[in-house]
C-alpha positions as MATLAB code, in Angstrom:
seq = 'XXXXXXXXXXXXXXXXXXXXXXXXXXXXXXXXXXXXXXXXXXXXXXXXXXXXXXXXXXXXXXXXXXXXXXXXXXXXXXXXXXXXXXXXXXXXXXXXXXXXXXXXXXXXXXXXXXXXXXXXXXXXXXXXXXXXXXXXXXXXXXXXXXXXXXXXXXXXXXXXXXXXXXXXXXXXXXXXXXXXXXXXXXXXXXXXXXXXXXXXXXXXXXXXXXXXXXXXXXXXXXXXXXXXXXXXXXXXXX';
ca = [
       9.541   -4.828  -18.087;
       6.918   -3.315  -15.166;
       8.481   -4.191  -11.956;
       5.092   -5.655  -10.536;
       3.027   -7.101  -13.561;
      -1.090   -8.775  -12.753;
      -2.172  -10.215  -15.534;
      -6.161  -11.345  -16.167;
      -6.568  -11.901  -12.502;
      -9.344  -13.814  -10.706;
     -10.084  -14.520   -6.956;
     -12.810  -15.682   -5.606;
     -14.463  -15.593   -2.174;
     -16.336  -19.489   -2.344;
     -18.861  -18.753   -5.066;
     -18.633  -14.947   -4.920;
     -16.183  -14.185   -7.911;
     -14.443  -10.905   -6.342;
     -11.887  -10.274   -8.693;
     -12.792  -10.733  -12.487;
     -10.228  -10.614  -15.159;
      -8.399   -7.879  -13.869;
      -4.488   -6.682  -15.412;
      -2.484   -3.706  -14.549;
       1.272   -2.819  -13.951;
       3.374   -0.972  -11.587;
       6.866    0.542  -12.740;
       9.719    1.025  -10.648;
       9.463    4.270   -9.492;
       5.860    5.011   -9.572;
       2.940    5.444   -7.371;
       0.246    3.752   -8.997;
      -3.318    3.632   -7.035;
      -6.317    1.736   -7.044;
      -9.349    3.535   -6.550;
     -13.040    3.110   -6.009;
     -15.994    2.177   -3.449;
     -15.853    0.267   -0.605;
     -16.540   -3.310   -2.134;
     -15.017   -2.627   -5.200;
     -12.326   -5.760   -4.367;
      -9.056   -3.005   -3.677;
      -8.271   -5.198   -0.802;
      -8.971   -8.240   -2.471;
      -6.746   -7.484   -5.126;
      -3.672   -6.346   -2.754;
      -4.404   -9.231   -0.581;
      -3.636  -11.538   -4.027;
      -0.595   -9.727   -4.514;
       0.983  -10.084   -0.866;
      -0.452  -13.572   -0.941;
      -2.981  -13.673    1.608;
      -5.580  -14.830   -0.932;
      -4.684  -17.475   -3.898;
      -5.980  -16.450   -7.256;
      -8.278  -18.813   -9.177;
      -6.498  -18.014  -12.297;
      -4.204  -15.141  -13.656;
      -0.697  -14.432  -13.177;
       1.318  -12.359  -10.726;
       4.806  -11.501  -11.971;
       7.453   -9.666   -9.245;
      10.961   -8.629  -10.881;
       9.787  -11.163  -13.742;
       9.842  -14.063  -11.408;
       5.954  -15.340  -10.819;
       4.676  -15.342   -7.803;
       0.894  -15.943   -8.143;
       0.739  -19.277   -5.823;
       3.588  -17.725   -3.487;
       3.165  -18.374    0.290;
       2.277  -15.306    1.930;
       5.264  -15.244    4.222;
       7.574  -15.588    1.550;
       6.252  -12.213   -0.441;
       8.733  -10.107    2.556;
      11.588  -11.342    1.543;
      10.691  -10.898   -2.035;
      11.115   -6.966   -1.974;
       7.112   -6.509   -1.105;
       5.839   -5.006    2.311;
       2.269   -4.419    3.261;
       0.817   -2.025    4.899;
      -2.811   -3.284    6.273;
      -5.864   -1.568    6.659;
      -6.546   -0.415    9.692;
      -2.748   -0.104   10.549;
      -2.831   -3.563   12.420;
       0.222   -1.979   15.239;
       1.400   -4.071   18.290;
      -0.624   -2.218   20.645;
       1.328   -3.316   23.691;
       4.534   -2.620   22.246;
       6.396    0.356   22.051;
       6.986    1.733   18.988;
      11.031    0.517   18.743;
       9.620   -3.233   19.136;
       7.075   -2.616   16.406;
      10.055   -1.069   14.077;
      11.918   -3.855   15.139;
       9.139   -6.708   14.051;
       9.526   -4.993   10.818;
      12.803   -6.125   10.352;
      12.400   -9.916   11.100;
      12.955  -10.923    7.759;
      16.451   -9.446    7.620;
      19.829  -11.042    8.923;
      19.692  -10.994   12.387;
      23.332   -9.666   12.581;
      22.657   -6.720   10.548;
      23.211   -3.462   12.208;
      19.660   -1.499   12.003;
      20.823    1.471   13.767;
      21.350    3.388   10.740;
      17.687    2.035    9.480;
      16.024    3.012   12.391;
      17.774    6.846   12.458;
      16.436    6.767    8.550;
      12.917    6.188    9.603;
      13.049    8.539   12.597;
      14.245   11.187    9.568;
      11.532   10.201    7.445;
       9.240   10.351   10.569;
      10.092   12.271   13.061;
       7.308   11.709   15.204;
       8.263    8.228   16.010;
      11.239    9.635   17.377;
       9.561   11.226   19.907;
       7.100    8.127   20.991;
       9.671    5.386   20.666;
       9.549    4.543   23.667;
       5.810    4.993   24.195;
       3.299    1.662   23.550;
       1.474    1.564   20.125;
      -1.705    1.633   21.197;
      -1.759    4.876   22.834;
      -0.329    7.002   19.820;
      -2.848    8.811   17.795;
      -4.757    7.500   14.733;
      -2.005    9.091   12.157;
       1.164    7.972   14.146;
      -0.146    4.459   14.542;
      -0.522    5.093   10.539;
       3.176    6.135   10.307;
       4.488    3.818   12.431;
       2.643    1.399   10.452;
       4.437    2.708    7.301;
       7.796    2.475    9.166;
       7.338   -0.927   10.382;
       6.871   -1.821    6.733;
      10.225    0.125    5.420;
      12.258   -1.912    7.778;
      12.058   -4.566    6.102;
      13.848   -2.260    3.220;
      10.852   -2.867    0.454;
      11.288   -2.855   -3.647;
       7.469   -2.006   -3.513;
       5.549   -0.545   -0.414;
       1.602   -1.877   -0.762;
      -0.570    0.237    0.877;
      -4.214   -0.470    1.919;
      -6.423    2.574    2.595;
      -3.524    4.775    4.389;
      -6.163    7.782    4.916;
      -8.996    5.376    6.526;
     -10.575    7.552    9.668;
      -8.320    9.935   10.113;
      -8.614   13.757    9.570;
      -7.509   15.742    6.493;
      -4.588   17.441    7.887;
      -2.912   14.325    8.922;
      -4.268   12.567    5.531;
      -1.858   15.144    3.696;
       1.129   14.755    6.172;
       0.452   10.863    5.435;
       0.513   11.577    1.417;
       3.357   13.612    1.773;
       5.346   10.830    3.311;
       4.391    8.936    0.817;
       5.749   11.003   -2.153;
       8.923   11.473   -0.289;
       8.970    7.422    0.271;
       8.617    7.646   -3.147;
      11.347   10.148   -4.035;
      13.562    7.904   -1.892;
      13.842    4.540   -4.545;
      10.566    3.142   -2.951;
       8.002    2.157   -5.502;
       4.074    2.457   -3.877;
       1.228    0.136   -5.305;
      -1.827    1.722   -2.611;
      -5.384    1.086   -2.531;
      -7.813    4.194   -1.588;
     -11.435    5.294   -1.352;
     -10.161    8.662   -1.458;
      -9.787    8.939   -5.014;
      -8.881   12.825   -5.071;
      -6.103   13.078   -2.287;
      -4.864   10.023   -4.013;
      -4.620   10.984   -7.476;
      -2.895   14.152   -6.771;
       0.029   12.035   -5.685;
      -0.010    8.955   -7.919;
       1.366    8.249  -11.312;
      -0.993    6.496  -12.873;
      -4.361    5.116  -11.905;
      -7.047    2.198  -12.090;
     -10.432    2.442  -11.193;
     -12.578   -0.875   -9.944;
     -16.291   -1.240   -9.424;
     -17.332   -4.466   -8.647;
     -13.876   -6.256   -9.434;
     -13.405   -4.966  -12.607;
     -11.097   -1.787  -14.148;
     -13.619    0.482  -15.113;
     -11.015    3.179  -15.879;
      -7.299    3.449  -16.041;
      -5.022    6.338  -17.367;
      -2.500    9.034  -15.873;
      -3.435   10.610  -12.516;
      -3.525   13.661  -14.157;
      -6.053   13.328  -16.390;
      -8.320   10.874  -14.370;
      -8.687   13.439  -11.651;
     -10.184   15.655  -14.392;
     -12.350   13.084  -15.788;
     -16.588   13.986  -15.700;
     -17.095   10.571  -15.148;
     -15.209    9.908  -12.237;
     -15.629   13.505  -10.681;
     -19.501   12.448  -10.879;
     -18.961    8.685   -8.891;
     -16.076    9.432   -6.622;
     -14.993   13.019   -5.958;
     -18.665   14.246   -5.052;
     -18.773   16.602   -8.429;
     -15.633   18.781   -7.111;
     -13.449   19.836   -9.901;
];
């Protein structure tokens, strides 16, 4: 049984049908990505899963428990974190208040020292700004603490929405590299990209969408190598 299972999916946007029949799975363990143009309905489709957007029709299955009509609020406390496009930090508050707004859905008695010295180890850089307010860190450490915020709540699966959005390549492949050690770590990653290349070389498997629809699906590996896709997305580099 896939850990996170979508099944003939719709959403809609009023009349605009955004998401049309869609299915895929995630498996615990994997980093699975959705790829393709901006307007595609990547967002869209993450946004059903966390529960910010009710589907018209289609299942959403979590652990084999449904959660397709699921109040947003609830999906935490599932096992499913979000990270949201743009990074979305606390910009007036440091980045140990930000960690610790990550946490809110766990028992307030619970000792997070040991969580906190695990994300620090996993990011070091935080370490070094904790005390220093969000909104002055740099594009990628507002991305990482963004990513941090989200593993203290201690996610099943980590949801990612455009993680590389604006920032530089170097930092894009410190980001991805966090990511595959998340990965390495027990975390299962379900993350939405435009950059279908960086992405691919990390994921497991992969599902392409143009205009709400799976175009394509197979293994990384062999969709990064695909003429059709090298044509649309990766700007004809092999």
């Amino acid at each position: 049984m896939a850990m996170l299972e979508v099944k003939d999916l719709n959403v809609y946007y009023g009349a605009i049908h955004a998401i049309k029949n869609i299915s895929f799975e995630v498996n615990e363990g994997e980093i699975i990505t959705l790829i393709g143009a901006n307007g595609a309905g990547k967002t869209t489709t993450l946004h059903a899963v966390s529960g910010l957007l009710k589907p018209k029709s289609g299942s959403i299955h979590f652990c084999g428990k449904e959660i397709t009509h699921t109040d947003a609020y609830k999906i935490p406390k599932l096992g499913l974190a979000q990270v949201p496009e743009g990074r979305r930090v606390f910009a007036n508050m440091t980045v140990m208040e930000n960690l610790e707004m990550g946490a809110y859905i766990r028992n307030g008695k619970e000792n997070l020292n040991e969580e906190y010295e695990r994300i620090f180890e996993r990011l070091p850089r935080l370490k070094e700004r904790r005390k220093q307010a969000a909104g002055t860190l740099s594009g990628g450490e507002q991305q990482m603490l963004a990513i941090g915020r989200a593993l203290m709540a201690d996610p099943e699966i980590l949801l990612l929405d455009e993680p590389s959005l604006g920032l530089a390549p170097l930092i894009i492949q410190d980001i991805f590299k966090t990511l595959q050690a998340i990965r390495s770590e027990g975390t299962t990653i379900l993350m939405v990209e435009q950059n279908a290349l960086a992405t691919l070389k990390i994921a497991d498997y992969g599902y392409v969408l143009e205009l709400g629809k799976i175009s394509m699906h197979g293994p990384a590996s062999q969709l990064v190598r695909d003429e059709r896709l090298i044509e649309a997305y990766l700007g004809n580099k092999k």
